[in-house]
N, C-alpha and C positions, 0 to 999 in steps of 0.2 A: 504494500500500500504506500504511495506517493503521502506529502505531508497534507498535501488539501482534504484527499481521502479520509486520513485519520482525522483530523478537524471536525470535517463534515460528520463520520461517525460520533463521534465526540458530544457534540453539539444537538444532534439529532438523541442521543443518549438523555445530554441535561433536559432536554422538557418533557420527561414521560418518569421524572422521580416517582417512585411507590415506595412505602415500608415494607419490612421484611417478611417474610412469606407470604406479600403480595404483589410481588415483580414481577406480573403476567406479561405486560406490555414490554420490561425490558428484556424477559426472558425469550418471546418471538420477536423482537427485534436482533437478539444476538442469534438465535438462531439464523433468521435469514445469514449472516454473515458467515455463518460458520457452514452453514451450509453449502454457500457458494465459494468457500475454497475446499474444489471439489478434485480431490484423490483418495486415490482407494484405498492411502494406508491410515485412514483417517477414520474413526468411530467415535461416536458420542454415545451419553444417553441420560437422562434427565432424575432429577430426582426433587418431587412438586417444582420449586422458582427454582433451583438450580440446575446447573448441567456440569457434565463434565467430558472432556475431549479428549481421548486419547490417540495420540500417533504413534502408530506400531513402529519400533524401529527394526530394520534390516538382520538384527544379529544382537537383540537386548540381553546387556549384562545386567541392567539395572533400569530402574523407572525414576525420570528425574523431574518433579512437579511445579507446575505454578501458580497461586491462586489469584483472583482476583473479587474481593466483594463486590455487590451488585446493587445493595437498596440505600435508599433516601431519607432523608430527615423529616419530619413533620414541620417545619418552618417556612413561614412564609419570603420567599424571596422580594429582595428589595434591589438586585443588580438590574437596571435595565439594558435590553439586547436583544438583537431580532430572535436570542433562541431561547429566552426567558420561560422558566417553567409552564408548560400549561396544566398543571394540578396545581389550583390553588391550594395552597399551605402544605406544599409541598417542596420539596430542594434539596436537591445533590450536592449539600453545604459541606458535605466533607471529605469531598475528590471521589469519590469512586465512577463518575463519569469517567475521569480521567483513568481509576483503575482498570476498570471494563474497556476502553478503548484499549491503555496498553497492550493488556492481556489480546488485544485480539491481533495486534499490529503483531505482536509474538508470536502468537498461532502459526499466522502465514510465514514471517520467516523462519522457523522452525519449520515447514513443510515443502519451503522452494527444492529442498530436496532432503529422498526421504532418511532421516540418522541412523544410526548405527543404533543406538539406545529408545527407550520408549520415554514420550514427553506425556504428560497428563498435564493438561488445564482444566482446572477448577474457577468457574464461575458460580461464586458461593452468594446466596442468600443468607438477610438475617444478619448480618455483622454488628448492627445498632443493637439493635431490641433484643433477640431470641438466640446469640451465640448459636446460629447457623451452621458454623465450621463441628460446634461439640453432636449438634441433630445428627448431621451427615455421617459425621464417624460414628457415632450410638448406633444409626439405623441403621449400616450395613452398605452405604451408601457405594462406597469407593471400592468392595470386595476386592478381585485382585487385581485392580490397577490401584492400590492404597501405591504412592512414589515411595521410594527407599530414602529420597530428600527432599525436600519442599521452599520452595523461598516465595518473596512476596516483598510488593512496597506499601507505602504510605508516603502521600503527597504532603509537604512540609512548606507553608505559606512562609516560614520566617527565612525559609535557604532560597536563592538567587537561582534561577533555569540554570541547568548544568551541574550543581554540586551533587554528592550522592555522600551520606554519611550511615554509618552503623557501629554498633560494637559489640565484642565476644560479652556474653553472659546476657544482666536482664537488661532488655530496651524499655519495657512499658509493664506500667504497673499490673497488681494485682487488682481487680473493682467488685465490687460489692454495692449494687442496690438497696436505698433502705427506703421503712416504708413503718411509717409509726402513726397509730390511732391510740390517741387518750380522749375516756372518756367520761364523764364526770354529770352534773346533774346543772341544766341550765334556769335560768328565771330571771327578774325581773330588775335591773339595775339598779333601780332605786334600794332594792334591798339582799346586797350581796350577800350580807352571812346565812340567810337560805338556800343559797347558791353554791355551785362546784365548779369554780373561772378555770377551764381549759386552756385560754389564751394564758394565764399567768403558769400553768401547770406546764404548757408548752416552750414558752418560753423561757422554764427554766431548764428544761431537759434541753434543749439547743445550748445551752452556755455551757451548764457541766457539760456536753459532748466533747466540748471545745479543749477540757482538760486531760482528754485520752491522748491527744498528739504530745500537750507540754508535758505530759505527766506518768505516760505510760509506756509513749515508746521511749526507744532507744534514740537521743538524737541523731546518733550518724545512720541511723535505717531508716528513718522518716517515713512519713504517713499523712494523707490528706482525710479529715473528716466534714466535708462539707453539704449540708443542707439547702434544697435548691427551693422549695415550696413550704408557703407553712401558710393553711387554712382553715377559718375558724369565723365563728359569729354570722348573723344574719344578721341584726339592724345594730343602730348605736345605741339603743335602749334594753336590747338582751344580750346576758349574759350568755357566754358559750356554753355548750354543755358538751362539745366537743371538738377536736383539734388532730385534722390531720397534719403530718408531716412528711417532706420525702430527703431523700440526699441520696448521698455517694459515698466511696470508704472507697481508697487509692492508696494500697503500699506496693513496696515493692519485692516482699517475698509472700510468699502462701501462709506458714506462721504468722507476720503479723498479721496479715488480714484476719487470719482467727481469733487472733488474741485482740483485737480491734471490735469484732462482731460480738463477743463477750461481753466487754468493756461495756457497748453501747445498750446491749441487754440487759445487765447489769445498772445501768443508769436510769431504763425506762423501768424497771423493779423499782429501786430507788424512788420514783417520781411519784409510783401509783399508790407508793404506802404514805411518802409527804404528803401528797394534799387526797387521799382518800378517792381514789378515782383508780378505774381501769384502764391498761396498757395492753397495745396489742403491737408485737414490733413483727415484722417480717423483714428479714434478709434474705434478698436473691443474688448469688453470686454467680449464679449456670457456669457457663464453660469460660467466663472470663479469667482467667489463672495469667500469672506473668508474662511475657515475652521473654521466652529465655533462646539466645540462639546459640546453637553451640558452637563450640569452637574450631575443630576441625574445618566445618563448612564454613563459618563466617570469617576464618582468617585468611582461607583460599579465596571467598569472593572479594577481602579487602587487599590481598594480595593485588588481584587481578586489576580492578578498580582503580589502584594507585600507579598502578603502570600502564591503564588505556588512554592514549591520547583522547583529548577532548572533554574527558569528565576532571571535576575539582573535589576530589574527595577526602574528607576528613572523619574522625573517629568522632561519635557523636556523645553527647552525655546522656544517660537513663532519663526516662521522662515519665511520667505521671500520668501518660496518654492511657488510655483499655482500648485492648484488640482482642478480638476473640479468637486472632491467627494465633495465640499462644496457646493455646490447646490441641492445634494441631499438633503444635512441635515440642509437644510435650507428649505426643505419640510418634513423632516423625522429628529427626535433626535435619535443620535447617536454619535459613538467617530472615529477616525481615530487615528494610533500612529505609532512611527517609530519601525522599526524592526531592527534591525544592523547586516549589512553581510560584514563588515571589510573588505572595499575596500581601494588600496593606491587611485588609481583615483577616482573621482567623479561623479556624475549623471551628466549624458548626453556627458561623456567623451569616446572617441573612444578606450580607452583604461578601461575601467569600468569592472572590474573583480572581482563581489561577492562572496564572500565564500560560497559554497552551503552546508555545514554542516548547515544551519540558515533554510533550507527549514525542514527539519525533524522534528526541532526546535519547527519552529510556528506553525505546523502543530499537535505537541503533544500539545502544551499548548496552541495557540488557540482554540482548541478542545474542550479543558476541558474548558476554558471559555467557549464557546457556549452551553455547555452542562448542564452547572450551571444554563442556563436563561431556560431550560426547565423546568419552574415550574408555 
């Protein structure tokens, strides 16, 4: 595929965003494409929004994989562009337009002619919401085309087209879902002490949470515990009689994250004996587990990387980001790295605007790494 090619696909990608295990439309739009790079040593097959593609190779020692996520954010887009989402409150706010293109720009050169080894592309549903990557593996998905190694990016708004960064061990946190209902007994403002104020009950369990990072981890392992929603009351003259909460929990090994969800159970106990009210905490961690890459595979692709003309590549630092590609490669070794498409907004920003000069990019030099492991 020529660069207009991939663009076009690209772009034709951003306005058909769906959430995860509902990427009908993106899922028969990559189909047509993969369809139409048409040779015989070429097999697919689906499993609900995902697919996967394998290219038999001539003489396989080994299966060597690539994934690509596929679904969109629930955000309303605010870039305007002749290719602007048409799902309202809907938005490919955090590249996988761009993943799904690369992935596909790979395909085809991986096929110009046919390898020696067998290549699996994974076009994974679900990365956001339902840890897609842990379903597929759970359900049998990949049977024996499961790769012997796996790699994978993530598009990086703050790195400049061109750089490509990674590192041996963990890349990306561990995440944890929270999801807290306290419940207490509402009435009439004017006369609180008949009352059971959920808003003050709430509000105090978000502060102590706050002392599980100063106070529980370990400073140098660090730990994010942040709270995104906190819902409660119907007018200004009633008391709450209950109070949702939701957040997130980011470390960056598997034990803290446990000893984290404790912590915070632990504190919502605490809360419902304080002011006499019921707690109901749910943690959902599904298949989000670390980014850990191993070392063998990620020292040869930053080998490779540091010596391909053209790319600016540097060792990146661990970040706080959740991928659910860590659960792959916590059954599969393999690397994940950032790719940088020199965005001023950010991931999962309504205004997230990639450089698409960076798809041509990964697509020549990803290439030529994959084409190196054919041996």
């Amino acid at each position: 595929m020529i660069q207009e090619q991939l663009i076009e696909i690209r772009r034709q990608l951003h306005q058909i965003p769906e959430i995860g295990l509902e990427e009908e439309k993106t899922q028969k739009y990559l189909l047509e494409i993969i369809r139409s790079i048409d040779k015989e040593f070429i097999e697919f097959k689906i499993w609900r929004t995902g697919i996967l593609v394998l290219v038999h190779g001539k003489a396989p020692k080994k299966t060597i994989g690539w994934r690509a996520d596929i679904d969109g954010l629930p955000i309303k887009e605010e870039v305007i562009s002749d290719f602007q989402s048409t799902h309202n409150g809907y938005m490919h706010a955090c590249g996988h337009d761009f993943h799904m293109t690369i992935g596909l720009g790979l395909l085809e050169q991986m096929t110009l002619e046919q390898p020696e080894n067998n290549y699996l592309f994974l076009f994974q549903p679900a990365e956001e919401n339902e840890a897609g990557g842990m379903l597929m593996y759970e359900a049998g998905a990949f049977g024996s085309w499961l790769p012997d190694e796996f790699y994978g990016l993530h598009v990086n708004p703050e790195l400049p087209v061109g750089k490509i960064t990674t590192k041996v061990g963990t890349l990306f946190a561990a995440t944890c879902e929270v999801q807290i209902t306290l419940t207490g007994k509402g009435g009439h403002a004017a006369f609180p002490h008949t009352s059971n104020d959920m808003i003050i009950a709430g509000m105090s369990l978000v502060q102590q949470a706050q002392t599980i990072v100063s106070r529980n981890v370990n400073p140098v392992e660090g730990a994010v515990v942040t709270f995104g929603t906190f819902n409660a009351g119907t007018a200004t003259n009633v008391i709450a009689g209950e109070a949702t909460i939701s957040g997130t929990i980011r470390t960056l090994t598997e034990e803290m994250n446990q000893l984290t969800q404790i912590r915070i159970r632990e504190i919502g106990e605490g809360i419902a004996k304080s002011f006499n009210c019921e707690v109901d905490v749910f943690l959902d961690q599904k298949g989000y587990v670390p980014v850990i890459n191993d070392k063998e595979k990620t020292e040869n692709f930053m080998s490779f990387m540091e010596h391909e003309s053209g790319v600016l590549f540097e060792e990146a630092e661990v970040a706080m980001t959740g991928e659910d590609f860590g659960y792959l490669l916590s059954k599969v070794p393999g690397t994940m790295f950032w790719l940088g498409v020199d965005s001023v907004y950010g991931l999962h920003s309504a205004k997230f605007e990639p450089k698409e000069a960076a798809i041509p990019f990964a697509v020549e030099h990803v290439s030529n790494f994959l084409k190196s492991l054919d041996k």
